[in-house]
Backbone and ligand atoms as CSV (ligand in chain L), in Angstrom:
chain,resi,resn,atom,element,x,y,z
A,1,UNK,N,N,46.715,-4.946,4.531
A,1,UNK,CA,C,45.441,-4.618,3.850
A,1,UNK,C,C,44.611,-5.894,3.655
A,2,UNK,N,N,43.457,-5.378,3.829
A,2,UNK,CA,C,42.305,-6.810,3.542
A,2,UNK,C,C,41.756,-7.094,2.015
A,3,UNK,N,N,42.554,-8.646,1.868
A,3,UNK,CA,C,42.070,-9.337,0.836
A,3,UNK,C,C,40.893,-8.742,-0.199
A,4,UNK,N,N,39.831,-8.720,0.828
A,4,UNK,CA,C,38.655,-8.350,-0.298
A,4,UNK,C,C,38.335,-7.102,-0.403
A,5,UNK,N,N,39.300,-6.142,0.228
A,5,UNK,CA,C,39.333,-4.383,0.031
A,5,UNK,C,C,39.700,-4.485,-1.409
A,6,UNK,N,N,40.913,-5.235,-1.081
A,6,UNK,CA,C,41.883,-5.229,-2.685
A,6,UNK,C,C,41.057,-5.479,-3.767
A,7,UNK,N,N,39.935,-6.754,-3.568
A,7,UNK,CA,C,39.760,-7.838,-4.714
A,7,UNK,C,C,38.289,-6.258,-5.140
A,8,UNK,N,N,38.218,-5.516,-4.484
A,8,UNK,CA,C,36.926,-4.627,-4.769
A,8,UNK,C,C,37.388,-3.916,-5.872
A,9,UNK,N,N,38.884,-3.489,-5.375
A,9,UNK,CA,C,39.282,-2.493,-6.512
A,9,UNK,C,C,40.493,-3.084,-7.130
A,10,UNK,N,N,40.229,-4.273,-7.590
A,10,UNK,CA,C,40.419,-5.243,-8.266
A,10,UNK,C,C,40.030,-4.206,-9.953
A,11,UNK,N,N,39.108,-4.077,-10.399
A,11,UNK,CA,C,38.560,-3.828,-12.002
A,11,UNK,C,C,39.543,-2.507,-11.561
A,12,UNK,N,N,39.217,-1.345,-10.845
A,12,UNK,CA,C,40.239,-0.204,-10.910
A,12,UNK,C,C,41.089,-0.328,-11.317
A,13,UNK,N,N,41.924,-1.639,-10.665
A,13,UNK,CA,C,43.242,-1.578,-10.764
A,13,UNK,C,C,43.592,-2.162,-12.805
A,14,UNK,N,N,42.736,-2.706,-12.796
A,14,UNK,CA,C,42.729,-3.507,-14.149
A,14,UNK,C,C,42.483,-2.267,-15.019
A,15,UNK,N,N,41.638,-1.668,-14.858
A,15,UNK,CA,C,41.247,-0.619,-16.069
A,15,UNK,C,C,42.589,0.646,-16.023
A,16,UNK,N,N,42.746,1.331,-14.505
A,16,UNK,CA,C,43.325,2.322,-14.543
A,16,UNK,C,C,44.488,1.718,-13.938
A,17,UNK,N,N,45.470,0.942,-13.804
A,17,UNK,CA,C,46.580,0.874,-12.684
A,17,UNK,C,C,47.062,2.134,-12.245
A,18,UNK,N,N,47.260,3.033,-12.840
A,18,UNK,CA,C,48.359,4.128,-12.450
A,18,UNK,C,C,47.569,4.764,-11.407
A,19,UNK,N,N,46.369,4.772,-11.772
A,19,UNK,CA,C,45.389,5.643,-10.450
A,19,UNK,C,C,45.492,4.618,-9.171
A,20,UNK,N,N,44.996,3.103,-9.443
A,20,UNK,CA,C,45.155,2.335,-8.444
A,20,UNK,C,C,46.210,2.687,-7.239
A,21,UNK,N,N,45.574,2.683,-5.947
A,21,UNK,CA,C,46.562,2.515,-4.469
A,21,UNK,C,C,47.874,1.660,-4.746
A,22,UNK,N,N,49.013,2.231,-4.434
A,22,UNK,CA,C,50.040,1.686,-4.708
A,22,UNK,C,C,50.566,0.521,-3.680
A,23,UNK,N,N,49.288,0.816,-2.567
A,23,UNK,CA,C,49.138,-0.754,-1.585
A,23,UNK,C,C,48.774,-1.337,-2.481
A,24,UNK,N,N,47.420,-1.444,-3.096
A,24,UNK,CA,C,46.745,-2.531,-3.831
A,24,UNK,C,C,47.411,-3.352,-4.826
A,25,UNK,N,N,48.309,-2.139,-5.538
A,25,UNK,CA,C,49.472,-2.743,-6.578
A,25,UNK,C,C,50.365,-3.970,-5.517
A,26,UNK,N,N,50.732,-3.393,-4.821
A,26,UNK,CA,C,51.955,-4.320,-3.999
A,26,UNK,C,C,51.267,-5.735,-3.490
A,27,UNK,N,N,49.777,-5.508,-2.608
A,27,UNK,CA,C,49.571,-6.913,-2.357
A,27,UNK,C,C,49.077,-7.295,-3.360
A,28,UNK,N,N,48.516,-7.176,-4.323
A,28,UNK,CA,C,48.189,-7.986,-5.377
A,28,UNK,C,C,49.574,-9.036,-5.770
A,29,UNK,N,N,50.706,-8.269,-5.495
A,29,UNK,CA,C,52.016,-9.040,-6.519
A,29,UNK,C,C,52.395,-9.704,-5.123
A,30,UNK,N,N,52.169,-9.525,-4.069
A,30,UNK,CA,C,52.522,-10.591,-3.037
A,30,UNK,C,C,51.246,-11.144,-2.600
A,31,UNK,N,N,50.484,-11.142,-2.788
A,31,UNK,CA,C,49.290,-11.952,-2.325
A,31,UNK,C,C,48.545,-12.826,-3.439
A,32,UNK,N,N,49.219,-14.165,-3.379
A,32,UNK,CA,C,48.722,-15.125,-4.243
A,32,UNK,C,C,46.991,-15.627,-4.810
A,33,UNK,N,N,46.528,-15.074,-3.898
A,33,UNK,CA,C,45.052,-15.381,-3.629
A,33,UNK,C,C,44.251,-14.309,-4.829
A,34,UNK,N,N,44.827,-13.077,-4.257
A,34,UNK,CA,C,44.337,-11.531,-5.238
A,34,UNK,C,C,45.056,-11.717,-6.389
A,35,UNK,N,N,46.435,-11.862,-6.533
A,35,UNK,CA,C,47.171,-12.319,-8.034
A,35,UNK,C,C,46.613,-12.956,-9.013
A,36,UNK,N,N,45.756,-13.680,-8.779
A,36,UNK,CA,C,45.201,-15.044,-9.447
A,36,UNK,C,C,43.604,-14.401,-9.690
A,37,UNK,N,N,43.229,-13.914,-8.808
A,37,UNK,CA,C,41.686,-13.151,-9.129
A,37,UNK,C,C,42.118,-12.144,-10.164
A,38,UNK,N,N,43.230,-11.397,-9.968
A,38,UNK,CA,C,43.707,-10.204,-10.882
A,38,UNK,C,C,43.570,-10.766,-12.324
A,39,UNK,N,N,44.423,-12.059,-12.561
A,39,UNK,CA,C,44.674,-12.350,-13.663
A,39,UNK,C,C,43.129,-12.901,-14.180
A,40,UNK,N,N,42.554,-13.606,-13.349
A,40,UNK,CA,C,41.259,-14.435,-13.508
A,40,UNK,C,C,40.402,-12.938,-14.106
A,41,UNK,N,N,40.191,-11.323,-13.913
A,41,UNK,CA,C,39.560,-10.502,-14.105
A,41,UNK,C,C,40.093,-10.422,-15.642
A,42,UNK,N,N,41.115,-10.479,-15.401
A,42,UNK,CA,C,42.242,-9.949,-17.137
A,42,UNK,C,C,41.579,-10.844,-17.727
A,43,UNK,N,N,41.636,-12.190,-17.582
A,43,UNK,CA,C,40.520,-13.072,-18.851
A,43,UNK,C,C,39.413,-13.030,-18.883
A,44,UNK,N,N,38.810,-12.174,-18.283
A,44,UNK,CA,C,37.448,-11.988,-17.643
A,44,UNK,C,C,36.792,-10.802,-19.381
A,45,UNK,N,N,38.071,-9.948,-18.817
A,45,UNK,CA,C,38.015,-8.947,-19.124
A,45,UNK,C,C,38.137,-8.832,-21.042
A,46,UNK,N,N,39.382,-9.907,-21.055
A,46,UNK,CA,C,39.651,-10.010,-22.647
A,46,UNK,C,C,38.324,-10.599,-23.298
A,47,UNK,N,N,38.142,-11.108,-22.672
A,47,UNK,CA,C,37.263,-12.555,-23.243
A,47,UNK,C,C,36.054,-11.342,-23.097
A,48,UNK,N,N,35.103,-10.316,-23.163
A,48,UNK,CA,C,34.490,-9.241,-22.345
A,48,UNK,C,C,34.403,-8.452,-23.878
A,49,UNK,N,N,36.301,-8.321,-24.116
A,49,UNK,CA,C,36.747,-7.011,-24.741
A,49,UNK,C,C,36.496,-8.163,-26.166
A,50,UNK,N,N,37.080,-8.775,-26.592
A,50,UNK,CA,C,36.959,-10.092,-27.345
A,50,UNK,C,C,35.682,-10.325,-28.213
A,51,UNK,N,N,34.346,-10.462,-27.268
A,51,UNK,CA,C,33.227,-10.740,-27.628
A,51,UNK,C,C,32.601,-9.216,-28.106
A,52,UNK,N,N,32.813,-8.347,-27.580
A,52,UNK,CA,C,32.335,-6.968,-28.283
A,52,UNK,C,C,31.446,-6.469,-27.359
A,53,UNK,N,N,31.018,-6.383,-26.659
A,53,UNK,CA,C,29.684,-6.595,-25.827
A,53,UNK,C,C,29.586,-4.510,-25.048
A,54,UNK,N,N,29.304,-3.643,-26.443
A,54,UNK,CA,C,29.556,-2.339,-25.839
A,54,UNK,C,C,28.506,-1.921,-24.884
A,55,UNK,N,N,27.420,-2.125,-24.934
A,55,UNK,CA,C,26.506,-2.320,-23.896
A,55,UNK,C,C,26.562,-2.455,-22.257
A,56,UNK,N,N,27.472,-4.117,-22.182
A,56,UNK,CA,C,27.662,-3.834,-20.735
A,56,UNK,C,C,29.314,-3.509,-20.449
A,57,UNK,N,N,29.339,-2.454,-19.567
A,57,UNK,CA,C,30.907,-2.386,-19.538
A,57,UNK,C,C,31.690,-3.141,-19.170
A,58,UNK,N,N,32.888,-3.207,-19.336
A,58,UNK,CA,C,33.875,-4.276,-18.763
A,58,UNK,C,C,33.999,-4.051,-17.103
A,59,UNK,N,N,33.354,-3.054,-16.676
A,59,UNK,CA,C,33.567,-2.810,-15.526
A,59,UNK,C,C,32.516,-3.937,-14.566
A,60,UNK,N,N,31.717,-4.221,-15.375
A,60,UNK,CA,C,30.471,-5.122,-14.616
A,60,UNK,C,C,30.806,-5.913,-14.172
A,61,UNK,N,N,31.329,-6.902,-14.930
A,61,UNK,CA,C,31.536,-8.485,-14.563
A,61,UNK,C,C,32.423,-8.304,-13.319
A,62,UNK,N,N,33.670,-7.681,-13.460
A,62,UNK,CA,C,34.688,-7.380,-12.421
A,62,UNK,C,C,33.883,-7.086,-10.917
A,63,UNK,N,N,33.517,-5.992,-11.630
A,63,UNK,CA,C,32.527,-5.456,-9.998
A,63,UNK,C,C,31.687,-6.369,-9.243
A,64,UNK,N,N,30.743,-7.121,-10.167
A,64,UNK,CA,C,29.825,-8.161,-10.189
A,64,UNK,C,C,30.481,-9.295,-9.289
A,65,UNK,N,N,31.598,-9.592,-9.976
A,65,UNK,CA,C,32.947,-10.745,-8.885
A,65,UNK,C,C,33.022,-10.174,-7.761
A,66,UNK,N,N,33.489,-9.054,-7.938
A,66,UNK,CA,C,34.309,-8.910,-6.501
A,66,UNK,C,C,32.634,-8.253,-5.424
A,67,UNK,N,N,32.162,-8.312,-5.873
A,67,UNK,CA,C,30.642,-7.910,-4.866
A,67,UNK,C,C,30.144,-9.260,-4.377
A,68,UNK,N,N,29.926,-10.294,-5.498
A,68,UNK,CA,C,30.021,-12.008,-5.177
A,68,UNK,C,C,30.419,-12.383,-4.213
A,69,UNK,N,N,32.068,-11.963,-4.237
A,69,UNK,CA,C,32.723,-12.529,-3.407
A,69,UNK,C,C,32.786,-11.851,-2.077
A,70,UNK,N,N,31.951,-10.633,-1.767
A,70,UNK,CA,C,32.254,-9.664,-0.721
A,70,UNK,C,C,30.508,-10.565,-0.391
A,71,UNK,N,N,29.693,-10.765,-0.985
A,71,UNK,CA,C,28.434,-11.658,-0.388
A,71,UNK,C,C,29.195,-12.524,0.524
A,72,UNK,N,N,29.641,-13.213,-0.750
A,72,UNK,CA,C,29.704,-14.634,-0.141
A,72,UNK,C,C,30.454,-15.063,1.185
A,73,UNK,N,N,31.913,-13.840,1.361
A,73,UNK,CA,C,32.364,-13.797,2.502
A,73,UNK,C,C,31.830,-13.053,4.022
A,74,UNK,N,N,30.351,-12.270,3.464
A,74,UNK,CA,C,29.902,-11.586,4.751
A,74,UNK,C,C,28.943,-12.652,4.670
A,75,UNK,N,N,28.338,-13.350,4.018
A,75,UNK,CA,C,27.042,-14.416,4.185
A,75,UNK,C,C,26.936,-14.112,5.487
A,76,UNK,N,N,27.590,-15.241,6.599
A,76,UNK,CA,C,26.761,-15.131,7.822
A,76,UNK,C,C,26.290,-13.627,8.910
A,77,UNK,N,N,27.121,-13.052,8.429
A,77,UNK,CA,C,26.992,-11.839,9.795
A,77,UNK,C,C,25.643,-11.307,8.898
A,78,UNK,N,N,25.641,-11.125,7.230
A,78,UNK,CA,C,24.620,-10.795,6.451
A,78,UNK,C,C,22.913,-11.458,7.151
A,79,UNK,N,N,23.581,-12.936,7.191
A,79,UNK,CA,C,22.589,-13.677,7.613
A,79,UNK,C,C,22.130,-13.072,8.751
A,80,UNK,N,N,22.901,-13.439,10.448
A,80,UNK,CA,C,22.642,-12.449,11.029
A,80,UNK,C,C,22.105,-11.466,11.269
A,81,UNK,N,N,22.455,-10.449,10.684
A,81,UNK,CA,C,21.754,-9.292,10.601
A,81,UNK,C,C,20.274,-9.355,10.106
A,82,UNK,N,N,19.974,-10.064,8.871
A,82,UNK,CA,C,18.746,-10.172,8.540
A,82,UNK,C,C,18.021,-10.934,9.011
A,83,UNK,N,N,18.197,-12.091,9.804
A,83,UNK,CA,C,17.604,-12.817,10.670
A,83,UNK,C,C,16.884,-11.827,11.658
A,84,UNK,N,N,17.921,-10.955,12.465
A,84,UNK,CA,C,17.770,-9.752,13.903
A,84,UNK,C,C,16.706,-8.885,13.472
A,85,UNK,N,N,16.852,-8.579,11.969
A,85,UNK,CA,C,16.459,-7.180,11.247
A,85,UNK,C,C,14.706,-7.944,11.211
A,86,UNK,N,N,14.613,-8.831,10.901
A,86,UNK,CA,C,13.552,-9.782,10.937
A,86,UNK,C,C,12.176,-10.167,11.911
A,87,UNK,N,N,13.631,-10.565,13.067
A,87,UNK,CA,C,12.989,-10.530,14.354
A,87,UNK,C,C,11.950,-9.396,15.158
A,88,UNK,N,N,13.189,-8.139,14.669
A,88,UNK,CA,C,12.710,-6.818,15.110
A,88,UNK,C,C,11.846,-6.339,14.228
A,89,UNK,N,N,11.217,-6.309,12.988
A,89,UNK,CA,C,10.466,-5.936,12.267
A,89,UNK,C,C,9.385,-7.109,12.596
A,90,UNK,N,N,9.797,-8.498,12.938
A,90,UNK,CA,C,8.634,-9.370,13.218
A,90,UNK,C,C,7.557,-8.544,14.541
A,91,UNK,N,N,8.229,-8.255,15.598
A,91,UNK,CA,C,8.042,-7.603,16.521
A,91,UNK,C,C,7.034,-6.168,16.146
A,92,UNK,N,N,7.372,-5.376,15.166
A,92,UNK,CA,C,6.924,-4.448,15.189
A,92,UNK,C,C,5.559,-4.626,14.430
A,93,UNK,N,N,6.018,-5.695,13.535
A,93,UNK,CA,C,4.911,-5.854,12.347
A,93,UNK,C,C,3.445,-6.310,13.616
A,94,UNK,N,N,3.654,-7.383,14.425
A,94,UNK,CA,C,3.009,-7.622,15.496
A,94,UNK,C,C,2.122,-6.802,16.448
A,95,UNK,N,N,2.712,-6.011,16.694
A,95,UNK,CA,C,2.618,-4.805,17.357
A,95,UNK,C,C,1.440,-3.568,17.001
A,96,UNK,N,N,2.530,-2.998,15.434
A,96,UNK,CA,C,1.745,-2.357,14.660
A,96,UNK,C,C,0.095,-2.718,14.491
A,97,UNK,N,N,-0.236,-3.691,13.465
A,97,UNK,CA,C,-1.757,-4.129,13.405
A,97,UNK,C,C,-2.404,-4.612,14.257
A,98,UNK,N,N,-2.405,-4.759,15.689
A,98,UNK,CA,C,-3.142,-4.950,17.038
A,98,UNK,C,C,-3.386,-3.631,17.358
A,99,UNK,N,N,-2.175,-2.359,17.150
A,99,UNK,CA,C,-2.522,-0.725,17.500
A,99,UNK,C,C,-3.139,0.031,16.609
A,100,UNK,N,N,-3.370,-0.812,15.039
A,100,UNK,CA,C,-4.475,-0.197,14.281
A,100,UNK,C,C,-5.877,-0.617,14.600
A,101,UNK,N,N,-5.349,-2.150,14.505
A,101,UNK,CA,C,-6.744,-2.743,14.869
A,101,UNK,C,C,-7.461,-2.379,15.935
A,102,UNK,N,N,-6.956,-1.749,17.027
A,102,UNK,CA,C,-7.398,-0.766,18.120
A,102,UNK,C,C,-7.613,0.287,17.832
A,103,UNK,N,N,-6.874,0.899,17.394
A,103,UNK,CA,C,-7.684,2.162,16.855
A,103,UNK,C,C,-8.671,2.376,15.613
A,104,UNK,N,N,-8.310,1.068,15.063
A,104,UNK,CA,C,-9.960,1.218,14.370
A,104,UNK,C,C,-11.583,0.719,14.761
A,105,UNK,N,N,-10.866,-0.198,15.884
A,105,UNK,CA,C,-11.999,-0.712,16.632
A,105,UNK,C,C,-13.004,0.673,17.216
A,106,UNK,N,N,-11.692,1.760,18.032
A,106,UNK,CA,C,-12.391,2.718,18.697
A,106,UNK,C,C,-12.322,3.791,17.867
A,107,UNK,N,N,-11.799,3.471,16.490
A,107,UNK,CA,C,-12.860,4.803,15.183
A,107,UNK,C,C,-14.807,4.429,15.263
A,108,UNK,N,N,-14.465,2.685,15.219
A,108,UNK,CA,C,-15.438,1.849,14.599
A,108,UNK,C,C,-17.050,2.235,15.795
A,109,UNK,N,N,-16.537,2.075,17.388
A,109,UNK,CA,C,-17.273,2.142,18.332
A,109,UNK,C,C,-17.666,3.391,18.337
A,110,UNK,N,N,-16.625,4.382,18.604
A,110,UNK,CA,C,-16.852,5.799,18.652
A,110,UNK,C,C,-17.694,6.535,17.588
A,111,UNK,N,N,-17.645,6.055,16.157
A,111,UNK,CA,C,-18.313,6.353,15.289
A,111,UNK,C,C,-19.912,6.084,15.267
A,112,UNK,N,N,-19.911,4.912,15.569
A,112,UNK,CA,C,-20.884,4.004,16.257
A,112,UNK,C,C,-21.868,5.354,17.103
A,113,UNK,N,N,-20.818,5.116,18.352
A,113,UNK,CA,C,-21.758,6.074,19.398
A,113,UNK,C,C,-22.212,7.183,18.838
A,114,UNK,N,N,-21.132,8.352,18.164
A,114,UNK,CA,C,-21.258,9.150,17.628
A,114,UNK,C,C,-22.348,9.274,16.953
A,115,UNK,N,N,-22.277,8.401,16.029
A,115,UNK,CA,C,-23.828,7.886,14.851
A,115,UNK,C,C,-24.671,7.727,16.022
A,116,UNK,N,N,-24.973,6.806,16.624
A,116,UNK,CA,C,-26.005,6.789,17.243
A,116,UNK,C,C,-26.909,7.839,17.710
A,117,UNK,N,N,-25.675,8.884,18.583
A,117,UNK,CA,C,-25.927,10.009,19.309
A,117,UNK,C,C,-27.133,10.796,18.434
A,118,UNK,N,N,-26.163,11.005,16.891
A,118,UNK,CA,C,-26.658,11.891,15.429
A,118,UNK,C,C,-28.216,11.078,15.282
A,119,UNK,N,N,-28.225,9.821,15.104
A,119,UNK,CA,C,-29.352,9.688,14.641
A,119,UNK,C,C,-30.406,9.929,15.521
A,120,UNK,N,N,-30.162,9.587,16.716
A,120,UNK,CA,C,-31.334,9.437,18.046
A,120,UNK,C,C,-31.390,11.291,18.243
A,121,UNK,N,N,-30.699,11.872,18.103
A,121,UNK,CA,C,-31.260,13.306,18.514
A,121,UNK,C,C,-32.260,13.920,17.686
A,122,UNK,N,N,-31.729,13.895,16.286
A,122,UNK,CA,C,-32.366,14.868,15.045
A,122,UNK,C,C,-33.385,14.113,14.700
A,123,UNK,N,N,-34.213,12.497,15.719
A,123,UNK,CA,C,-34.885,11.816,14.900
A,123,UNK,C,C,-36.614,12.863,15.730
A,124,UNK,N,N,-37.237,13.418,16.713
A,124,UNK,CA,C,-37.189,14.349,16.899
A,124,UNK,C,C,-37.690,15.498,15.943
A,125,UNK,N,N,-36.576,16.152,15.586
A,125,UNK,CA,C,-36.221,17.234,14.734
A,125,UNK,C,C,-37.098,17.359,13.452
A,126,UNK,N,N,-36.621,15.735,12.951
A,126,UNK,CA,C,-37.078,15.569,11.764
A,126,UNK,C,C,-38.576,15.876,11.332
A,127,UNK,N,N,-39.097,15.262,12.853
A,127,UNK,CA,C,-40.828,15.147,12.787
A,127,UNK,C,C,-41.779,16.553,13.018
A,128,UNK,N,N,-40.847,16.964,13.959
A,128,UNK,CA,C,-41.134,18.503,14.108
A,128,UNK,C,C,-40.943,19.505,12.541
A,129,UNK,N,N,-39.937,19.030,11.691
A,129,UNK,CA,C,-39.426,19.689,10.538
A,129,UNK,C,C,-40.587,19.227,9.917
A,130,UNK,N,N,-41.691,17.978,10.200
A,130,UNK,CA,C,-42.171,17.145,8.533
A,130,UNK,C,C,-43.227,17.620,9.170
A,131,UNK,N,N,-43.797,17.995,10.402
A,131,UNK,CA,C,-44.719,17.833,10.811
A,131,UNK,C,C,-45.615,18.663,10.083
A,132,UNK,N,N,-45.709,19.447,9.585
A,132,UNK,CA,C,-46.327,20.888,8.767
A,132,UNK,C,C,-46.643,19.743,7.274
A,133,UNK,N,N,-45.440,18.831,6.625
A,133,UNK,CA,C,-45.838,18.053,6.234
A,133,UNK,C,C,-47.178,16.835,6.613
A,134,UNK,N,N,-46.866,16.112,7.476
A,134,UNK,CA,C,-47.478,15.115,8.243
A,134,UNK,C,C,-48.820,16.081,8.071
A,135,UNK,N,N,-49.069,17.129,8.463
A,135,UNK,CA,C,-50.233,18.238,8.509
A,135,UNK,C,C,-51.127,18.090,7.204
A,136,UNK,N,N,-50.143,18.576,6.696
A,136,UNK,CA,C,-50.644,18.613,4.745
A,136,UNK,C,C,-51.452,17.455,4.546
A,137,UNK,N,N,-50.293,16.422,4.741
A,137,UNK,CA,C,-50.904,14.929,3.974
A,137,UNK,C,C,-52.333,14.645,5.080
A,138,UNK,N,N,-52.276,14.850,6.115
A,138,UNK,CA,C,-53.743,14.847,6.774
A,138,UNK,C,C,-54.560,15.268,6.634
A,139,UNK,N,N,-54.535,16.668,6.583
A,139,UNK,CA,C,-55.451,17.425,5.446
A,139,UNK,C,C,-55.856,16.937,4.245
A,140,UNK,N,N,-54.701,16.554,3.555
A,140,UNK,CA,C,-55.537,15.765,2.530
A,140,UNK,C,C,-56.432,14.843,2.683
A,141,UNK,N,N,-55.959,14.012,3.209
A,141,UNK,CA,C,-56.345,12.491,3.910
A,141,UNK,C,C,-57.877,13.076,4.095
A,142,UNK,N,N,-58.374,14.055,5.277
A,142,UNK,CA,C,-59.345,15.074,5.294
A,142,UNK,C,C,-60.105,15.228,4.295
A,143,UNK,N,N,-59.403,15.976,3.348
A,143,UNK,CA,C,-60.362,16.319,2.320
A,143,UNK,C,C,-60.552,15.097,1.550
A,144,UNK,N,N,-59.713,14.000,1.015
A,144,UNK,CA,C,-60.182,12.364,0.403
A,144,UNK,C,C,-62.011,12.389,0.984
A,145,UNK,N,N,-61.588,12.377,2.219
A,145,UNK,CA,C,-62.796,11.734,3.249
A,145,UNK,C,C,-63.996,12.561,2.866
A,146,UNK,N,N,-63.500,13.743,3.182
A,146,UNK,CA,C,-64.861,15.046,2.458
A,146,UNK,C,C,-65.348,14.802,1.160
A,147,UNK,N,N,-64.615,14.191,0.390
A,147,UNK,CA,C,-64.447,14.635,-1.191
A,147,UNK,C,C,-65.068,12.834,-1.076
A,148,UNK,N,N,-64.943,12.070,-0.318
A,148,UNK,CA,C,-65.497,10.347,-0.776
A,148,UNK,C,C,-67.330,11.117,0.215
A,149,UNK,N,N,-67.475,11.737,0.975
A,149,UNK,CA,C,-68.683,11.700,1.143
A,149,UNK,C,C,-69.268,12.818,0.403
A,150,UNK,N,N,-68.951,13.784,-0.119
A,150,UNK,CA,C,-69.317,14.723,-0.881
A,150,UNK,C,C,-70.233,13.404,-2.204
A,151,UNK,N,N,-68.570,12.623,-2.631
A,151,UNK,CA,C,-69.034,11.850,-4.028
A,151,UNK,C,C,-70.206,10.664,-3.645
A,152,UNK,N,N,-70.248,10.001,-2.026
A,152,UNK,CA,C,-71.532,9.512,-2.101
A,152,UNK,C,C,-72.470,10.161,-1.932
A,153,UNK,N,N,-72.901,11.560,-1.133
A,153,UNK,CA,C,-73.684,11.907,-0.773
A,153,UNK,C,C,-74.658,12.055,-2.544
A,154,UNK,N,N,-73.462,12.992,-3.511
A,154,UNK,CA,C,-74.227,12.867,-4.709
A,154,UNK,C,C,-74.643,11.981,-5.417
A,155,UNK,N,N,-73.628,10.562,-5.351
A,155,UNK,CA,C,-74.563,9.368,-5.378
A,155,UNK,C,C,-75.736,8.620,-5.178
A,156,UNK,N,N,-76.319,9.240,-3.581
A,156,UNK,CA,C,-77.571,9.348,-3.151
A,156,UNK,C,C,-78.204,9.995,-3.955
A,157,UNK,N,N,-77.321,11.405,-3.974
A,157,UNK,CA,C,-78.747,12.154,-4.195
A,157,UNK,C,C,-79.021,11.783,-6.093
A,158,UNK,N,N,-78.090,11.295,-6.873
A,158,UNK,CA,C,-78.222,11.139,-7.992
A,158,UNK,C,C,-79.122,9.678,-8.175
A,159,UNK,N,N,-79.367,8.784,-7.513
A,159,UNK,CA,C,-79.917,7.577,-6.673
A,159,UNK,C,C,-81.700,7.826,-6.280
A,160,UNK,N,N,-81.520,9.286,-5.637
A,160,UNK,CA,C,-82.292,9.911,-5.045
A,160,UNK,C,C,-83.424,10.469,-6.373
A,161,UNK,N,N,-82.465,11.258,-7.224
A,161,UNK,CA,C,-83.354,11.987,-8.411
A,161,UNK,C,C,-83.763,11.019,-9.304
A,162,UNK,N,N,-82.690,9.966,-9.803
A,162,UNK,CA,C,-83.373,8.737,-10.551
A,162,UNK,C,C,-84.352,8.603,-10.107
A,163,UNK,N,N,-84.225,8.120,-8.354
A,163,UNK,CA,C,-86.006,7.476,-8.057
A,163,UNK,C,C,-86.548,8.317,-8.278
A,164,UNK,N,N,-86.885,9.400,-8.190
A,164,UNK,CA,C,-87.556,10.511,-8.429
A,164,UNK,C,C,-88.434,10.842,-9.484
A,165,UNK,N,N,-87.238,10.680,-10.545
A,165,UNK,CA,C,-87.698,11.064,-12.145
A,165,UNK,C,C,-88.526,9.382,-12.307
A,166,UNK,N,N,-87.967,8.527,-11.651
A,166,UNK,CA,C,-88.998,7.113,-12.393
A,166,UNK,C,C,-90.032,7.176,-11.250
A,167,UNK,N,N,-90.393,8.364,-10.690
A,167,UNK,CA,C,-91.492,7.823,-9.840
A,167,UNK,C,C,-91.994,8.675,-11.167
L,1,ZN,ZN,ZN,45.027,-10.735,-1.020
């Protein structure tokens, strides 16, 4: 059995022995390395039980060790892996925002054209729609003009009757 299988269920064995694998029991008592972590958990554990601490369980610290030590012995392949995991997400990350940035380019163009298309057709439309407007306001424009010679003509003629009355 492997060392750090054992040293995992290491707190198991500390809290419950009787449930503990009766491998785990055996190499622990022949395997000097786990023996010594065993006992190293037991003071772990008193010193744990000792201080009062009901909050975090005694199960933590134990677990906490033997997860430590399951780091510290996969470190490199860990490394490894996250280096690869890295690479390949470097790759994708790469990838990815050049195929947005393309497809937003041709949201950006297409929208573009699109817009363009919209504005240049209905521009047109619009004038034909205002034109009845455009009409109106000319008409007015019209009548201003009627209505400014209407107001000089009576100007004259009020111009006209003054001279009149002072002849
Ligand atoms: Zn061992």
């Amino acid at each position: 059995m492997i060392c750090r299988k054992v040293k995992a269920s290491l707190p198991d064995l500390l809290l419950a022995p009787e449930s503990a694998p009766a491998e785990v029991r055996a190499h622990v008592e022949s395997c000097a390395e786990c023996g010594r972590e065993l006992k190293e958990l037991q003071a772990t554990m008193a010193l744990m039980d000792a201080w009062e601490t009901p909050e975090i369980s005694p199960w933590f610290d134990g677990r906490l060790e033997a997860r430590l030590e399951d780091e510290r012995t996969a470190a490199p392949a860990g490394f490894l892996e996250r280096l690869r995991a890295r690479w390949t997400f470097g790759e994708k990350l790469s990838v990815r925002p050049l195929a947005a940035a393309t497809l937003a380019l041709m949201i950006a163009v297409g929208g573009g054209v699109y817009e363009g298309v919209i504005t240049q057709q209905p521009v047109p439309t619009p004038s034909q729609a205002a034109s009845p407007v455009i009409r109106d306001l000319q008409s007015l424009d019209e009548n201003a003009q009627v209505f400014q010679e209407l107001n000089s003509m009576d100007q004259q003629q009020d111009a006209g009757d003054n001279g009149g009355s002072s002849l």
